[in-house]
Every structure is written in C-alpha cells, then in structure tokens.
py3Dmol code that shows the C-alpha trace and the ligand (Angstrom):
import py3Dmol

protein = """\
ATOM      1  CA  UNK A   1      -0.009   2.093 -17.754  1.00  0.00           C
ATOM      2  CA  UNK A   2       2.261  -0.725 -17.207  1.00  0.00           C
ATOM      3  CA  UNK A   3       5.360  -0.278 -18.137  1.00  0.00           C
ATOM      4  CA  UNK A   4       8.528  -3.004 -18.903  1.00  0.00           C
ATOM      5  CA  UNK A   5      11.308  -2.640 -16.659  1.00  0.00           C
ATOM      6  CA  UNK A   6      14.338  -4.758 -16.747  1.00  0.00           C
ATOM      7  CA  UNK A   7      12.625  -8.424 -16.969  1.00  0.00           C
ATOM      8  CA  UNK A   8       9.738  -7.274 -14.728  1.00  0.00           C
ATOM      9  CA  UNK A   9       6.944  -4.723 -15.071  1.00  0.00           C
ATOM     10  CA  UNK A  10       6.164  -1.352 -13.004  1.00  0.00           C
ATOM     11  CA  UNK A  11       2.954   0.872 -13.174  1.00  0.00           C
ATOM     12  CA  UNK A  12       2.578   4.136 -14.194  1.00  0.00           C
ATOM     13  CA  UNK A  13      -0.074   6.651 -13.629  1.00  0.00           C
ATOM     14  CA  UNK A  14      -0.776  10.390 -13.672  1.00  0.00           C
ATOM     15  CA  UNK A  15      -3.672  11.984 -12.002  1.00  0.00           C
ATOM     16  CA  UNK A  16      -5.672  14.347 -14.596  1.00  0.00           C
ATOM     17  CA  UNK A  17      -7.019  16.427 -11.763  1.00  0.00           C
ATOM     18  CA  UNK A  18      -3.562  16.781  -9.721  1.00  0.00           C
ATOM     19  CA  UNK A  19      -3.059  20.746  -9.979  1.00  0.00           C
ATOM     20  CA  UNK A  20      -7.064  21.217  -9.159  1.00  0.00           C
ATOM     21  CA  UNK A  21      -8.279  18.731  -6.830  1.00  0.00           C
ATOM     22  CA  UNK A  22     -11.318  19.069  -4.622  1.00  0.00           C
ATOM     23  CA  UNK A  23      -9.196  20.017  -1.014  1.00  0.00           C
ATOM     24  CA  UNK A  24      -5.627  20.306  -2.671  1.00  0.00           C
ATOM     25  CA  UNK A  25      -4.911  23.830  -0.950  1.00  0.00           C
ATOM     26  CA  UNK A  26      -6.284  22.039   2.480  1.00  0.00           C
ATOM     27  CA  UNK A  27      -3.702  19.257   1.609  1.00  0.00           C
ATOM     28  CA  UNK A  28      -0.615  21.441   0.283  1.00  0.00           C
ATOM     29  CA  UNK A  29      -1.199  23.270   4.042  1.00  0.00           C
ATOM     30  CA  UNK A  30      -1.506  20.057   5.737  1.00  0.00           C
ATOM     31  CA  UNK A  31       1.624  18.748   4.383  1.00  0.00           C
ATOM     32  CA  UNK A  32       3.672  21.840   4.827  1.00  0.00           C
ATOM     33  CA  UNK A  33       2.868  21.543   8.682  1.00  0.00           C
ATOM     34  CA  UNK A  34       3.793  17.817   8.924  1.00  0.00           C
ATOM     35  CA  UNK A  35       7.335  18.756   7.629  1.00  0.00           C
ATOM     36  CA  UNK A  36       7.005  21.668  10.312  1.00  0.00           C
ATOM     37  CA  UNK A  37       6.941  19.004  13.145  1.00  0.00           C
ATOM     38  CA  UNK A  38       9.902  18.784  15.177  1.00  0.00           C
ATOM     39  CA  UNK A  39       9.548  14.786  15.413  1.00  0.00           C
ATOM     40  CA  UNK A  40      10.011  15.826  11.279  1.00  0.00           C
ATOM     41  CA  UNK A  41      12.422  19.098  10.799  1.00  0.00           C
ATOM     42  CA  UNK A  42      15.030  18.160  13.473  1.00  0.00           C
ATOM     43  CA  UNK A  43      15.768  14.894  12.680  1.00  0.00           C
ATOM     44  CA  UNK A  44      18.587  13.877  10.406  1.00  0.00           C
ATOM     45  CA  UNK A  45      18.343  12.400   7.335  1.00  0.00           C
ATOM     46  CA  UNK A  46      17.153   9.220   6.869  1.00  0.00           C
ATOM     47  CA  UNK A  47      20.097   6.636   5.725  1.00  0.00           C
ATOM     48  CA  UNK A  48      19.254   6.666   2.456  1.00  0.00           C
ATOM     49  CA  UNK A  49      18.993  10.394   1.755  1.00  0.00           C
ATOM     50  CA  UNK A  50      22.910  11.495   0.826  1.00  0.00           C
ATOM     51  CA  UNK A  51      24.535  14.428  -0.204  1.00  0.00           C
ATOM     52  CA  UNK A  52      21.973  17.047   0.429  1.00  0.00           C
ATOM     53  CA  UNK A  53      18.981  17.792   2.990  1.00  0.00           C
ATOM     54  CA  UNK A  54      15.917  15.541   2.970  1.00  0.00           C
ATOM     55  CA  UNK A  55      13.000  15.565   5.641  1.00  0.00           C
ATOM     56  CA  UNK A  56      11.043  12.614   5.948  1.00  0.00           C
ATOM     57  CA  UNK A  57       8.165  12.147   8.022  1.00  0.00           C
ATOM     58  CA  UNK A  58       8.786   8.183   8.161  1.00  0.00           C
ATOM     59  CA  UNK A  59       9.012   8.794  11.910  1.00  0.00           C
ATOM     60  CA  UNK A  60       5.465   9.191  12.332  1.00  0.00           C
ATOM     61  CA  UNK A  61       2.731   6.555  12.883  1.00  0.00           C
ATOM     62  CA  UNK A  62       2.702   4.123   9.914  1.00  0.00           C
ATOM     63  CA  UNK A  63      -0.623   5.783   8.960  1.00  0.00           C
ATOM     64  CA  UNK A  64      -0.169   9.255   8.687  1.00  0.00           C
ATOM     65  CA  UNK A  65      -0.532   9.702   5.452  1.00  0.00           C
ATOM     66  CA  UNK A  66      -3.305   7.335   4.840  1.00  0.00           C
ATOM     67  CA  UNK A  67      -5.350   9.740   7.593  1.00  0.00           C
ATOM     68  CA  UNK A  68      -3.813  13.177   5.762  1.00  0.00           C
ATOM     69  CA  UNK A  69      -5.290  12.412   2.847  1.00  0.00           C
ATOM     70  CA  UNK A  70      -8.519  10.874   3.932  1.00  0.00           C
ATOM     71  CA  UNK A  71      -7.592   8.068   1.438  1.00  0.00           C
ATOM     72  CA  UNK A  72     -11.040   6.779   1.348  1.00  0.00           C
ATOM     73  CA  UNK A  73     -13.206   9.597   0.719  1.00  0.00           C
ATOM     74  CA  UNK A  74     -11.054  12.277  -1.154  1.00  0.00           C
ATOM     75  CA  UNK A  75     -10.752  12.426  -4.798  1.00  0.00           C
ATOM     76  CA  UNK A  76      -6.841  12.119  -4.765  1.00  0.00           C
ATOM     77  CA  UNK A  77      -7.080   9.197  -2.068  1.00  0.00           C
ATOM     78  CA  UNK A  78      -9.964   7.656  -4.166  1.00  0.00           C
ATOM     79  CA  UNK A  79      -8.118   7.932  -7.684  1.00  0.00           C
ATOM     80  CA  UNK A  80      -4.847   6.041  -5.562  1.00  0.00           C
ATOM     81  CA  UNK A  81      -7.019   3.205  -4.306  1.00  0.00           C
ATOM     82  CA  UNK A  82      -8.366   2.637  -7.683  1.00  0.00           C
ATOM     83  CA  UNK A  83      -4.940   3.071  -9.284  1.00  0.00           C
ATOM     84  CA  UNK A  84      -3.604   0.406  -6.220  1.00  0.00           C
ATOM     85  CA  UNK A  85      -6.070  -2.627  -7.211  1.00  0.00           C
ATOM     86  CA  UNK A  86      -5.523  -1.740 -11.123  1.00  0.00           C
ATOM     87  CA  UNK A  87      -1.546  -2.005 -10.330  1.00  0.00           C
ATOM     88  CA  UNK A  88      -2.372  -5.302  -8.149  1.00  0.00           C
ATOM     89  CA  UNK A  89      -3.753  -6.781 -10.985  1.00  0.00           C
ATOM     90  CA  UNK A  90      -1.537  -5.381 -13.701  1.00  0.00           C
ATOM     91  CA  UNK A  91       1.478  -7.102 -11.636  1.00  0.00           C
ATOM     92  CA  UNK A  92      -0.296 -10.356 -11.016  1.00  0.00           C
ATOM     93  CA  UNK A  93      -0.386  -9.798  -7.608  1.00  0.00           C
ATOM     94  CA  UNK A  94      -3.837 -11.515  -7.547  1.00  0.00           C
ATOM     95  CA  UNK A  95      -2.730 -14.540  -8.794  1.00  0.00           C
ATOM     96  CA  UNK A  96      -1.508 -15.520  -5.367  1.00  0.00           C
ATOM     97  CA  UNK A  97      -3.241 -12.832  -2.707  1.00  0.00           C
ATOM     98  CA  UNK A  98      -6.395 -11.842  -2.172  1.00  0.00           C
ATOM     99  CA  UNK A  99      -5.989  -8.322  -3.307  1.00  0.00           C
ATOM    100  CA  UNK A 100      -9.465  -7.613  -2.254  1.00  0.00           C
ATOM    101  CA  UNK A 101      -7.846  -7.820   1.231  1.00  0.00           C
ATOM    102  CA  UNK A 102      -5.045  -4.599   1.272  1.00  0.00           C
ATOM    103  CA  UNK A 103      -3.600  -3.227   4.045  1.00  0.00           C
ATOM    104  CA  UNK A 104      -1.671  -0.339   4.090  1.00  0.00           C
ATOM    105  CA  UNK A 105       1.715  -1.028   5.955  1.00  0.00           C
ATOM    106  CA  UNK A 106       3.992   2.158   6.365  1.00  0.00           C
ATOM    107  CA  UNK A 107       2.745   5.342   5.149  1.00  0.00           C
ATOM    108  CA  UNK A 108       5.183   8.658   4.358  1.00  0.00           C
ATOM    109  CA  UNK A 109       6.396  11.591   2.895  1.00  0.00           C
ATOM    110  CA  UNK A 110       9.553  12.881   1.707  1.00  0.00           C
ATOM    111  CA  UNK A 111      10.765  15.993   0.804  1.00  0.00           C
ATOM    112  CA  UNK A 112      14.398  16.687  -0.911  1.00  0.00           C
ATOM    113  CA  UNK A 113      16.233  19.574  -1.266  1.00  0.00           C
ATOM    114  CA  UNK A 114      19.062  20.449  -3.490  1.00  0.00           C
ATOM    115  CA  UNK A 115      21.519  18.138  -4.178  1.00  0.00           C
ATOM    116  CA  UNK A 116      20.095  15.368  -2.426  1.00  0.00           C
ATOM    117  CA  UNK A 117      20.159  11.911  -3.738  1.00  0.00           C
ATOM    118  CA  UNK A 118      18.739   8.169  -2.400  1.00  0.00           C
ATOM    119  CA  UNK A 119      20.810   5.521  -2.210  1.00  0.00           C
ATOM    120  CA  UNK A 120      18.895   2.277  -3.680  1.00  0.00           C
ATOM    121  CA  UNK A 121      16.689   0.463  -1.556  1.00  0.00           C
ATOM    122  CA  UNK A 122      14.350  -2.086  -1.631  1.00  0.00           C
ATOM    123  CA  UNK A 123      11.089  -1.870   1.297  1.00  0.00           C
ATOM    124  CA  UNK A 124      11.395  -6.208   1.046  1.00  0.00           C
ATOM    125  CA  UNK A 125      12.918  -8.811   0.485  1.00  0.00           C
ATOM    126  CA  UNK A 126      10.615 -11.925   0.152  1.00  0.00           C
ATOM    127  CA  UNK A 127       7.170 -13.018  -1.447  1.00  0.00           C
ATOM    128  CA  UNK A 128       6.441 -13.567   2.170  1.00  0.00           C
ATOM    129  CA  UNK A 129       6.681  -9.928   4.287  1.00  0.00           C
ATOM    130  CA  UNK A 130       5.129  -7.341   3.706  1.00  0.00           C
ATOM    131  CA  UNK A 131       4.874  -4.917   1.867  1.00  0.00           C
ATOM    132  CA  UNK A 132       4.457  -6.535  -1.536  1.00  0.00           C
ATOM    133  CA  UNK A 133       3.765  -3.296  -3.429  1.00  0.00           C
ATOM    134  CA  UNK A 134       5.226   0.277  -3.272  1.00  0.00           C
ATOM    135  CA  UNK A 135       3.323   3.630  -4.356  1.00  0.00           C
ATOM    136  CA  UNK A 136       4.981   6.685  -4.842  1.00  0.00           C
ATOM    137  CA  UNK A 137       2.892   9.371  -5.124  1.00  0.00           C
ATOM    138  CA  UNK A 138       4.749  12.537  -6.613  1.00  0.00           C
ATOM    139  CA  UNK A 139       3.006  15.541  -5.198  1.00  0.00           C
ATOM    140  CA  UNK A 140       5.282  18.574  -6.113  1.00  0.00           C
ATOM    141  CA  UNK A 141       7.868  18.624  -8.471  1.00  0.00           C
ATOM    142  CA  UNK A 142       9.434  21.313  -9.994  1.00  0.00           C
ATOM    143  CA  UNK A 143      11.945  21.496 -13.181  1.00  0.00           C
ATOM    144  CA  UNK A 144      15.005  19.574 -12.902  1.00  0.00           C
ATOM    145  CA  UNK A 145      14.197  17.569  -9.852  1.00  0.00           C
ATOM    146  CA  UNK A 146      15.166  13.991  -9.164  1.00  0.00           C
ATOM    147  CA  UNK A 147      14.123  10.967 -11.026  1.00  0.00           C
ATOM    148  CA  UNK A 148      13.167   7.535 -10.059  1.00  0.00           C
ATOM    149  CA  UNK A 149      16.084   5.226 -11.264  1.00  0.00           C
ATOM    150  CA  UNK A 150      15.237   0.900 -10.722  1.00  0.00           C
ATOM    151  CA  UNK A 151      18.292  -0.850 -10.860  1.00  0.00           C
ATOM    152  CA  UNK A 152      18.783  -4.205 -12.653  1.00  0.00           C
ATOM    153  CA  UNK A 153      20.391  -6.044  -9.638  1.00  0.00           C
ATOM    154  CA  UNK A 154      21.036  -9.230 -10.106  1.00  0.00           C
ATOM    155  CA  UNK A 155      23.229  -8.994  -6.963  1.00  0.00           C
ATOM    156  CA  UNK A 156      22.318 -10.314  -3.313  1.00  0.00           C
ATOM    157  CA  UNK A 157      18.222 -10.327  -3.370  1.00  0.00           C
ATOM    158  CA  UNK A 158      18.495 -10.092   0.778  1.00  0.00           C
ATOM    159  CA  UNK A 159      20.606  -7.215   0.491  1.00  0.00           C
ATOM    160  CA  UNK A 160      17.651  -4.048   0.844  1.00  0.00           C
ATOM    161  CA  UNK A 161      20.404  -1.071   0.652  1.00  0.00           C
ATOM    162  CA  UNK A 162      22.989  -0.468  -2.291  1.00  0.00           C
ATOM    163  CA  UNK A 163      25.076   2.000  -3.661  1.00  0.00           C
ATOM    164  CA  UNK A 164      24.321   5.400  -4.920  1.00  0.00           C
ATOM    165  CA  UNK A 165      22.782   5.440  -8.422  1.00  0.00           C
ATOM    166  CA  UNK A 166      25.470   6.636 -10.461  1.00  0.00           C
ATOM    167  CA  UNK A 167      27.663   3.660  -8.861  1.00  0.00           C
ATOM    168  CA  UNK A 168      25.847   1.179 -11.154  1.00  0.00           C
ATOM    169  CA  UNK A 169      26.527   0.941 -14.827  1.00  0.00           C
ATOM    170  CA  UNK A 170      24.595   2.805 -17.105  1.00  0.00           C
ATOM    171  CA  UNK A 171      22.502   0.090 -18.497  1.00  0.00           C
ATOM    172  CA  UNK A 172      21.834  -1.016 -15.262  1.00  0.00           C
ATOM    173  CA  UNK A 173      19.764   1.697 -14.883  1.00  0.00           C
ATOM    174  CA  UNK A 174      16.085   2.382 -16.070  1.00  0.00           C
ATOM    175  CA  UNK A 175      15.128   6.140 -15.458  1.00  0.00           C
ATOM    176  CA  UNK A 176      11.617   6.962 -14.348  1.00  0.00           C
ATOM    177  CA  UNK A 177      10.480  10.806 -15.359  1.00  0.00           C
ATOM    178  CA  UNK A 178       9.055  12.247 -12.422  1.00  0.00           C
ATOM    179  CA  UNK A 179       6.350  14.857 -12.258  1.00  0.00           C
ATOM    180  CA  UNK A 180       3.127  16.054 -10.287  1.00  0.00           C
ATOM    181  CA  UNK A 181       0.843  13.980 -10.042  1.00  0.00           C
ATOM    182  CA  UNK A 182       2.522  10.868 -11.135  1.00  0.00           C
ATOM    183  CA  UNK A 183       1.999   7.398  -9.498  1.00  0.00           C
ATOM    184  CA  UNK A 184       4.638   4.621  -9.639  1.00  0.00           C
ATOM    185  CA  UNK A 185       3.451   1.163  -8.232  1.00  0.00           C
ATOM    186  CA  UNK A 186       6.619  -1.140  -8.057  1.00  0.00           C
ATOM    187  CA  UNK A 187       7.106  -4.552  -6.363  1.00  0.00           C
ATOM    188  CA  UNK A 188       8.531  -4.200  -3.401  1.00  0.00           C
ATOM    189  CA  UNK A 189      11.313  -6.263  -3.868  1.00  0.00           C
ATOM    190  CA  UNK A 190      12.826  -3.884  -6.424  1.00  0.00           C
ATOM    191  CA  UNK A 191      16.372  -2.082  -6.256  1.00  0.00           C
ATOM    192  CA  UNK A 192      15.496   1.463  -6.967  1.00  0.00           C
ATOM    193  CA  UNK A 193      17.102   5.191  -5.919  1.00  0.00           C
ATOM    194  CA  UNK A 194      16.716   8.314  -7.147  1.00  0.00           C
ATOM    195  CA  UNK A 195      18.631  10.872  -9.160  1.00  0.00           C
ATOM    196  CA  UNK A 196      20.005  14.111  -7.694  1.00  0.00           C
ATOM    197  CA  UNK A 197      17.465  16.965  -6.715  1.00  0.00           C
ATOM    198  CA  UNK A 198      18.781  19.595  -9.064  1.00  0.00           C
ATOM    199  CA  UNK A 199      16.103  22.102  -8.524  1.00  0.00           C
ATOM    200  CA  UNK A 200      16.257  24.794  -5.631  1.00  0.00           C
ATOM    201  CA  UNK A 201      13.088  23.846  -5.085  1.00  0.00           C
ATOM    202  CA  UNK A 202      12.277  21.004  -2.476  1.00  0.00           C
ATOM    203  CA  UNK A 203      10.155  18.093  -4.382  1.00  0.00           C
ATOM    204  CA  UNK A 204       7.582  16.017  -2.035  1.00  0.00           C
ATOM    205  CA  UNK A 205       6.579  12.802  -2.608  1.00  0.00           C
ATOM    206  CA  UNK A 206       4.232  10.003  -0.506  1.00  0.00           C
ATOM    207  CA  UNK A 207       5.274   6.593  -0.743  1.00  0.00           C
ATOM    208  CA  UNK A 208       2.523   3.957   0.613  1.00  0.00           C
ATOM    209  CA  UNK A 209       3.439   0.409   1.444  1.00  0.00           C
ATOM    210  CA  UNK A 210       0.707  -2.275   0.388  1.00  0.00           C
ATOM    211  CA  UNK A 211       0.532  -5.984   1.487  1.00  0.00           C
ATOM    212  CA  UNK A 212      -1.948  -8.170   0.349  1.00  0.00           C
ATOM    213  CA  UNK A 213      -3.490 -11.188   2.635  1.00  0.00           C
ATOM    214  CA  UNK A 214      -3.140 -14.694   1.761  1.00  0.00           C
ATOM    215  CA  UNK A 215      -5.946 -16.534   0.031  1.00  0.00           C
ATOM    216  CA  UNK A 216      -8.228 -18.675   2.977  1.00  0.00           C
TER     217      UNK A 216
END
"""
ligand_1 = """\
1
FE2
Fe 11.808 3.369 -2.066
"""
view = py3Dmol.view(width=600, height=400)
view.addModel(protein, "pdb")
view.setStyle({"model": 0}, {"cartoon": {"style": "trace"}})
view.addModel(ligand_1, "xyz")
view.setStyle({"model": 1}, {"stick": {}})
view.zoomTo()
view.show()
C-alpha cells in the first residue's frame, strides 16, 4: 500500500502469514542467538539508540540477515523480495534504475528495550550512493512499543543524524503504527526516528538496505 507522507510517498505492507510461517520457530531461535553474540550483547548502543538499551547486530557482515532468513527461498524472505520490487516501482525507482538489478547493501537487526528511543537518521544522502531504499521489517512487537515517526525536514539534506523525535514540531511529524509483520519501504534519503519503546517487552525489527544499478 503506498502511502502519502509529507510531499513524498512510503510503502506499507503486512505479511498475512507473519504469526505462522513455514520455519518461523527456526527463525525466532535463530534470531534470539544472533542477539546472544558477544560481537552483539556487549557492545554499546549504537549512536542513534538513546535513553534506554538497544542491541543491534549492525556489527555483523552486511549480509547477515539476508543469509538468516534464506531471503530467496523462504516464504517470509520470498513475500519481502516481492514486496521490494512492488515498493521499487510504487516509488518510481524504476524510472531511473534498473530495479531488475538489486543488491542488498547492509543487512540488520535491532532490538529495543524499554525506554529506548532513535534519534532521526537518514541511511543516504544522494540519488547517487547507495542505498536508495530502506525496509524495515517488524518482526516482534508487543503493545505499546515504539513507532516509526518520518520527519518533514526541510533542513540540511547532507545532514544524516538529527534530533530526537519529540524535538521536532508536532506537524513535523508523520507517525507510522508499528506491528508484526509489517513492512515499511522508505527512500533512503528520508529523516525518520522512532518513538519511545514503552513496552517491557524488547521489539525486533530487520532493516535491509537496497540499491539499485544504473541503466547500461
Ligand atoms: Fe533508519
């Protein structure tokens, strides 16, 4: 679903099969041990995570999560693919790229605990570098856990950190609902952070970079 954002777009989709998917328990234990890992658990949190605990397995090869998931021949890695191209096209992406031609740049998971917020961010800063397109994948969310918030920034394009969310006047602010099994697709280029984790429940999330090759 594409969904109007500010003057831009952003994609929105949520897997039907994301409480019941064929190898979710193999998955759920898989991702447990990755934030088990000490190159994971004992470092601190990234700069964007503030006031509260988040692991992020960011340190990791670029394609961990790509080979976790078995992107190409699992139903959840199949259904994100699909949902990637759609979003590609959606955002006009292959108006100027060859979407046919994706490659996955970095490749993560986060998980937040209480309190926690993210500072806004953008992963680029120009048509030219990759990544061109974000995907958040929201995995496991419980009640009352943070939101995706873009910012309307009409601010310093080559800046890629701000301030926290609540720093930004309220109409600067477009709030995304998160919940299991929801996929956001954003352009890369766009200011977003996230709400506070209010649960005491940790939420995960994957995030997958996407760049798309020049035309020949
Ligand atoms: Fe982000």
């Amino acid at each position: 679903m594409l969904q109007p954002v500010f003057n831009t777009n952003v994609c929105i989709y949520d897997f039907e099969s994301a409480e019941n998917f064929v190898g979710k328990e193999k998955l759920d234990i898989a991702l447990d041990e990755l934030f088990l890992l000490p190159q994971v658990l004992e470092k601190p949190n990234i700069i964007d995570a503030k006031d509260g605990r988040s692991l992020s397995s960011v340190h990791l090869y670029d394609k961990h999560i790509v080979d976790l998931l078995d992107i190409n021949n699992s139903s959840i890695g199949r259904w994100i693919i699909e949902k990637i191209f759609l979003s590609a096209i959606h955002l006009g992406y292959d108006e100027h790229r060859d979407i046919r031609k994706m490659k996955f740049n970095r490749t993560w998971a986060n998980r937040m605990y209480q309190n926690c917020n993210a500072l806004a961010h953008r992963h680029a800063f120009d048509e030219s570098v990759i990544p061109h397109l974000v995907c958040i994948y929201y995995y496991d969310v419980p009640a009352e856990s943070a939101d995706l918030i873009f910012i309307d920034d009409d601010g310093d394009k080559q800046n890629l950190r701000g301030n926290q969310y609540f720093e930004y006047d309220e109409e600067k602010q477009h709030r995304i609902k998160t919940q299991n099994g929801r996929l956001v697709c954003h352009d890369a280029k766009f200011l977003h952070a996230t709400s506070i984790h209010k649960s005491e429940l940790p939420r995960t999330c994957l995030i997958i970079e996407v760049g798309f090759a020049p035309y020949s």
